[in-house]
N, C-alpha and C positions, 0 to 999 in steps of 0.2 A: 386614290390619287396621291402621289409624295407631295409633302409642304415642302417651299419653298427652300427648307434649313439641308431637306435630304437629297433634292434635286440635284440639277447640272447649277453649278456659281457661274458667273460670268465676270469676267477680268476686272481688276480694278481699276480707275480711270489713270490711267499711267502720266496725262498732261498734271493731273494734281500731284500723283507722286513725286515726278520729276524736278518740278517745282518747289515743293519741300525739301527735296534734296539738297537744289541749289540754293536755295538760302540758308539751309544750315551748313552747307559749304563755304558760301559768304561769311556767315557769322563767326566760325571756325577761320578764314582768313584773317578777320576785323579783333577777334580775341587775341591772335597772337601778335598783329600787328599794334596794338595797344597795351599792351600786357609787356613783350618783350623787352622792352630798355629797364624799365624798373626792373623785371624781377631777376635780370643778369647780375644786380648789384648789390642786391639784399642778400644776406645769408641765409633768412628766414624761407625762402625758397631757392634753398642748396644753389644759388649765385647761374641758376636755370634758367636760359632766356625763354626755352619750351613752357617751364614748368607750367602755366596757365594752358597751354595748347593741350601738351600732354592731359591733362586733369581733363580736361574739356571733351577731349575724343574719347574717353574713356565714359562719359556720362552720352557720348555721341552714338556711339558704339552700342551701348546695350539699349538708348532709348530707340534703336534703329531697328533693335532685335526685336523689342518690343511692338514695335507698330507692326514688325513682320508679322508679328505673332497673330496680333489682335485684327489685323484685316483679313486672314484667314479663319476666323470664328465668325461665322454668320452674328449680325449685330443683333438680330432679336435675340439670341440669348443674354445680352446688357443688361437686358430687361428686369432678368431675377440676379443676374450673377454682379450686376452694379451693389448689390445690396451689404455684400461681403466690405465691397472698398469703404461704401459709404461708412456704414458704422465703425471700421480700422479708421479715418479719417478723423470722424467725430471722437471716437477716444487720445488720437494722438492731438487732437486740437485742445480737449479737456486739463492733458499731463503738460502741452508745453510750457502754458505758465509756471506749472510748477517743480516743474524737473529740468527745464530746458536752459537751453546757454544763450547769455543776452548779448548782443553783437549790434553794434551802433545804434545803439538806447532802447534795441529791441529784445524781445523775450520770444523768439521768433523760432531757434533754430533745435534739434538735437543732433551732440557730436557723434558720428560714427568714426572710430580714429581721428585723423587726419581732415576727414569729410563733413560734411554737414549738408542735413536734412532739416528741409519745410515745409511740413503739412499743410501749411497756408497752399501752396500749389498743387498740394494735392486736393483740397478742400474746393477749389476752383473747376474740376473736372466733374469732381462728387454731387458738385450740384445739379452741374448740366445735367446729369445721367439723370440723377433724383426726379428733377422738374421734366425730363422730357419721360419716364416712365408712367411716374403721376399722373401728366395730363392726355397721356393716351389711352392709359386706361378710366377715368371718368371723364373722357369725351363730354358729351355737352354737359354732365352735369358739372362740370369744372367753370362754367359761367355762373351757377349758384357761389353768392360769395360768403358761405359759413362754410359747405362743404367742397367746396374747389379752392376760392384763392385763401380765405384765412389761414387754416394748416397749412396751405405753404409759404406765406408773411411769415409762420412762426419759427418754420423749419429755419427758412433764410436770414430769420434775424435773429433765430439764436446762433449758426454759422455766425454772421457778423459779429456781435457780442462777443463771442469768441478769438476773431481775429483782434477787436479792438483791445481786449484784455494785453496782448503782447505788447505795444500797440501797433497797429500796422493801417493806417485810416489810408495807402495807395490801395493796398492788397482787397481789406471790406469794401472798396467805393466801388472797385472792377468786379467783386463778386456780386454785388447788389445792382448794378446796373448791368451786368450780364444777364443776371436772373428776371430782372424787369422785360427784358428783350425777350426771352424764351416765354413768358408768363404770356406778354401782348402779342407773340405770333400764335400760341396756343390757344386765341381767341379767347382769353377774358372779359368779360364786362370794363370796357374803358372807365366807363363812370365809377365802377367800384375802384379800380385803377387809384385813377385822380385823384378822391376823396382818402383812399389810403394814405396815400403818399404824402398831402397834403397833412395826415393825422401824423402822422412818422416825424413828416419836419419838423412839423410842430410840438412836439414832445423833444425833441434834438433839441430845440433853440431853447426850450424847457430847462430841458435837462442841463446843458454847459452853463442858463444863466444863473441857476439854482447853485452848483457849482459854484461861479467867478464869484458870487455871492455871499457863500460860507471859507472859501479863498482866493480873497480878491488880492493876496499877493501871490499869485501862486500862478496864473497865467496859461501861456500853455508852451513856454522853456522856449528851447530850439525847435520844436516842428513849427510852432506859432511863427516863428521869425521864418523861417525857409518858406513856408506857406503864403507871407507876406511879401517875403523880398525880391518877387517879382514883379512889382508895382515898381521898383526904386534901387534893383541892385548895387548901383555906384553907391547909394546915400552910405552902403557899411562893404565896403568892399573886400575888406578881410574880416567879417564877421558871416553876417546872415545871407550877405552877397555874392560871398566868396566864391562857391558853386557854379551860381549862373554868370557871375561874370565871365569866370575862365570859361564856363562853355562858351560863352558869345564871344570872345579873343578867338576862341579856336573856329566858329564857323568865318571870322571877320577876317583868318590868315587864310583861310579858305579860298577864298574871294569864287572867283567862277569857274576854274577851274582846277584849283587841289593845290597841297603844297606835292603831292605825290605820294604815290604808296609808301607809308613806313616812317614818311618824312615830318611827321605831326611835332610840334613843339610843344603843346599845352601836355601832351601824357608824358610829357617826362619831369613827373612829379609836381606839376603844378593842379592839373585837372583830378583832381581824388576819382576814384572808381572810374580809371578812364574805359576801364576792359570790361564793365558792368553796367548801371547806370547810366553813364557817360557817353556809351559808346558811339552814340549817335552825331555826338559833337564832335569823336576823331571821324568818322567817316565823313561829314563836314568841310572837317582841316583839308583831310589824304585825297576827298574827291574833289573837293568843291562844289558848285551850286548844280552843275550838268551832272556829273555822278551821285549826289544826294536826289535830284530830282529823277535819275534811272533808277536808283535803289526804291527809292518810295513809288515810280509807277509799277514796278517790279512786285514790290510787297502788294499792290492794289490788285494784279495779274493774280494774283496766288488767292487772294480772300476774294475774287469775282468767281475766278473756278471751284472753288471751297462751296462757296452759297448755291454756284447752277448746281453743284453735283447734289446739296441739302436738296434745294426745291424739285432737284427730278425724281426723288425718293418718293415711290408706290404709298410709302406708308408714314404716318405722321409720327411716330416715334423718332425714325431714320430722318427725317427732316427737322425736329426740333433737336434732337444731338449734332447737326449739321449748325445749325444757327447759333446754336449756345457757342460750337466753337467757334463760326467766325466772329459772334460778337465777341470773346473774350478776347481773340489775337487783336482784333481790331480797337477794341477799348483801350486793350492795352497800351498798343502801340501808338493811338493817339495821347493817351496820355505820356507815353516817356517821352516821343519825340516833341509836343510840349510845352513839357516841362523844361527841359536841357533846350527848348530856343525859345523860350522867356515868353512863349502864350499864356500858359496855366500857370499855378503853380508848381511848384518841384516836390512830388510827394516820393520818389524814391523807390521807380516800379522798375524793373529790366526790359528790356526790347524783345518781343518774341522771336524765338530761335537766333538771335543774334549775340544778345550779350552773353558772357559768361555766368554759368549758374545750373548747377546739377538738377536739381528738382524742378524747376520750371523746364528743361529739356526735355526731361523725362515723361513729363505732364503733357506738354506738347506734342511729344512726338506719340505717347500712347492712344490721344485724342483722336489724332491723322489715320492713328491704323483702324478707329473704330470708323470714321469717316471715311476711310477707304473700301471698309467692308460692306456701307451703306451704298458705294459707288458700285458694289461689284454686284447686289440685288436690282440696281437701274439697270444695268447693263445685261444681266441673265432677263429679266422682263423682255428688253427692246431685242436681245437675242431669239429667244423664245417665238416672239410677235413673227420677227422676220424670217422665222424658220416652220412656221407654221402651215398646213398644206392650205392654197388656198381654194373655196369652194367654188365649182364649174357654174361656168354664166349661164342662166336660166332665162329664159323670155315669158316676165308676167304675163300669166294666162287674163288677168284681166283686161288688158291690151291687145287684142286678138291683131296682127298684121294683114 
């Protein structure tokens, strides 16, 4: 009998591809309409009103090749072939502190040319794969909490440890609460859960008091302020304010219906990282409340079809790499969007597949293709089923007529 990997594949679910499509089409519209006015006047990008678009289809383009790729690779092979990324991931996370280039207070990034590369995004996919390999293979012993959930508290908080080193506390929070997700659908002991977590904080509030302690002038700079000054933006409005207030200008010209595409006032150098970070607050401006409220049911459409196609997955592997990633798009984009409309705080995470940013595309969209390939074993099953000869009606002999 052929396995599944050698068989007939059946189609991938083309409503989720399409979907991802159009919103990285969206994002791709919203990059250049945010980007454009500044970067026609700078010289630092050759006076190019493209130049962010440009950059942008080109991280488009091969993370597109990418998912081609990887939904045409049956996903159980993840299984062992994750193991390559993981460890490249973990080395590149090890060297960034100490090789890497530090770009708004962080120690986050390595230059390629002109380009620049984030392991943190890559380190975001690594886990998913990591944690849904693990707990498929020690099925139920993965409820034992020395030989299931500890070794993976350790894996995932050395990952964190890692990120915080740069420092990056949006990027570790979205890794650790993705991995929490994937950990409690792979049926862990809730109570060992709890009690973890519980131990975790408590060593955290530990650790920073021990800290403000031995430098109690020493604080925690500007993330301390951005992190705060969502309680109170006016109080410092060109200081720790400055961010969220122009966001909130730019959803308030907004009003309910847009100033119109392209027409944004706050990205033209008042709104910093309007075509990153930001970008949620020009779509805001250019839609207003009815088109901010179509993009966000739009995004809810995309991660409802994401999760059905994880949960119709035969096998639990293909259903926790379906989870991990909608919890990650989903964390995320709760947290940027926010952060930029003055919910949370402002920790400095990008919009999935919308904002501008190489490595997160890349990330994303290789995710989709493993997630597509998970769609294409639902689909070979339910084909299968319905192609199957079916057996002639028989009248139980034990029922004589």
């Amino acid at each position: 009998m052929k396995s599944p990997e050698s068989g007939q594949r059946g189609a991938p679910d083309f409503l989720l591809l399409i979907l991802t499509l159009l919103l990285v089409g969206f994002g791709l519209v919203m990059v250049f309409s945010a980007s454009s006015s500044m970067a026609v006047t700078k010289p630092a990008y050759n006076n190019d009103a493209f130049y962010f678009l440009k950059r942008q289809l080109m991280w488009v383009g091969l993370g597109t090749f990418i998912m081609l790729i990887l939904m045409n690779i049956h996903y159980q092979k993840y299984k062992k072939l994750f193991l390559l990324f993981f460890i490249g991931t973990l080395i590149l996370l090890v060297l960034v502190p100490i090789i890497g280039e530090t770009r708004n207070g962080a120690k986050s990034w390595f230059g390629v040319g002109s380009f620049g590369v984030q392991p943190t995004e890559f380190a975001k996919l690594a886990i998913i794969m990591y944690l849904a390999a693990i707990i498929a293979k020690k099925d139920e012993k993965f409820r034992n909490f020395k030989k299931g959930l500890l070794p993976v508290m350790i894996v995932v908080g050395f990952f964190a440890f890692l990120i915080m080193l740069q420092p990056d506390f949006g990027s570790c929070a979205i890794l650790v609460m993705c991995a929490s997700a994937i950990v409690v659908a792979g049926g862990s002991n809730l109570k060992h859960i709890l009690l973890s977590s519980a131990v975790l904080i408590g060593l955290a509030a530990l650790g920073t008091s021990f800290y403000l302690l031995l430098n109690p002038d020493a604080g925690f700079g500007f993330r301390g302020d951005r992190f705060t000054a969502f309680l109170d933006p006016l109080a410092d409005q060109q200081g720790s304010g400055y961010h969220l207030t122009r966001s909130l200008q730019a959803f308030g010209h907004g009003g309910l219906t847009g100033a119109g595409l392209g027409n944004s006032i706050q990205k033209l150098f008042y709104l910093p990282y309007a075509y990153n970070d930001f970008i949620f607050a020009v779509i805001g401006e250019e839609l207003g409340f009815i088109g901010t409220t179509i993009f966000i049911l739009f995004y809810v459409l995309f991660l409802w079809r994401a999760l059905i196609v994880s949960l119709r997955c035969p096998d639990i592997y293909g259903t926790l790499v379906g989870i991990g990633l909608v919890s990650l798009i989903a964390i995320q984009a709760l947290i940027n969007m926010g952060g930029v409309s003055g919910a949370i705080p402002i920790t400095g995470v990008t919009l999935p597949f919308i904002s501008y940013g190489g490595s997160s595309m890349l990330t994303l969209l290789a995710g989709m293709g493993i997630l597509l390939s998970v769609s294409r074993e639902y689909n070979r099953v339910e084909k299968t089923a319905q192609n199957a000869p079916q057996a002639p009606y028989t009248r139980n002999k034990a029922y004589p007529s």
